[in-house]
C-alpha positions in Angstrom: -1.9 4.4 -11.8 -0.5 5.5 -14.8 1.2 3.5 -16.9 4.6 4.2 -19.1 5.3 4.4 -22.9 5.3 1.1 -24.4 8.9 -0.2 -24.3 8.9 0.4 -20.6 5.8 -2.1 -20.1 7.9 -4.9 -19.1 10.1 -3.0 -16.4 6.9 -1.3 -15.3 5.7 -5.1 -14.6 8.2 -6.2 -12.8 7.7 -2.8 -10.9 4.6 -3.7 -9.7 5.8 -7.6 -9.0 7.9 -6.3 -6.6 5.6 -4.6 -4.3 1.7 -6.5 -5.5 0.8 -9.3 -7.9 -0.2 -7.7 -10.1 -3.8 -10.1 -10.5 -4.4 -8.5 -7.4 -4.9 -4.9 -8.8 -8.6 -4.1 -8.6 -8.8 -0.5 -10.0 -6.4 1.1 -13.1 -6.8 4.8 -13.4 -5.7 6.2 -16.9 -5.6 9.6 -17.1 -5.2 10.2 -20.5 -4.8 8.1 -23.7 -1.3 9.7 -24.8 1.0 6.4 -25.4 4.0 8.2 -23.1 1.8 7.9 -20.4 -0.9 4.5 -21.4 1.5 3.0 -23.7 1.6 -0.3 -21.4 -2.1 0.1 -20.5 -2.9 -3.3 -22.3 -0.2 -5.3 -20.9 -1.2 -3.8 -17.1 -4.6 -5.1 -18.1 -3.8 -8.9 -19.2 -1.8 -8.6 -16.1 -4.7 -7.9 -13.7 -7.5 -8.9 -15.9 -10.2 -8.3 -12.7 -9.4 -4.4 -12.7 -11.7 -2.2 -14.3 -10.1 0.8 -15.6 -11.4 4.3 -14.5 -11.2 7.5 -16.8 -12.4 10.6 -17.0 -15.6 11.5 -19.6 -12.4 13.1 -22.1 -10.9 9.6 -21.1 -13.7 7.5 -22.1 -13.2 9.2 -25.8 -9.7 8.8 -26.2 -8.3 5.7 -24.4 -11.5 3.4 -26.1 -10.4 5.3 -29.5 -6.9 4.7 -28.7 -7.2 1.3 -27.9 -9.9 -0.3 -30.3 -11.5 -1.7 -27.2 -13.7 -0.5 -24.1 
């Protein structure tokens, strides 16, 4: 999934609520650091704290470097 720009994290949570608890997400797929498209990336992942988050090599660079965190 990608996720939305940071003030939409909430409404992007209650997206997901309405069709999958969102504990229940196994895999996030960010494609790309840019915070109009990971902004909520941290909230999706206190959300579903079992997922593991899947990137690209380029991914691995930026979203870690992004985020301050693996």
């Amino acid at each position: 999934m990608d996720t939305v720009w940071g003030p939409f994290q909430e409404q992007l949570i209650e997206n997901i609520r309405d069709i999958i608890d969102p504990a229940q997400i196994d895999i996030v797929a960010a494609n790309h650091a840019e915070t109009d498209h990971s902004g909520a990336l941290p909230v999706v992942m206190r959300h579903a704290p079992k997922a593991k988050v899947i990137v690209s090599k380029r991914g691995l660079e930026s979203v870690e470097g992004h985020y301050h965190q693996p």
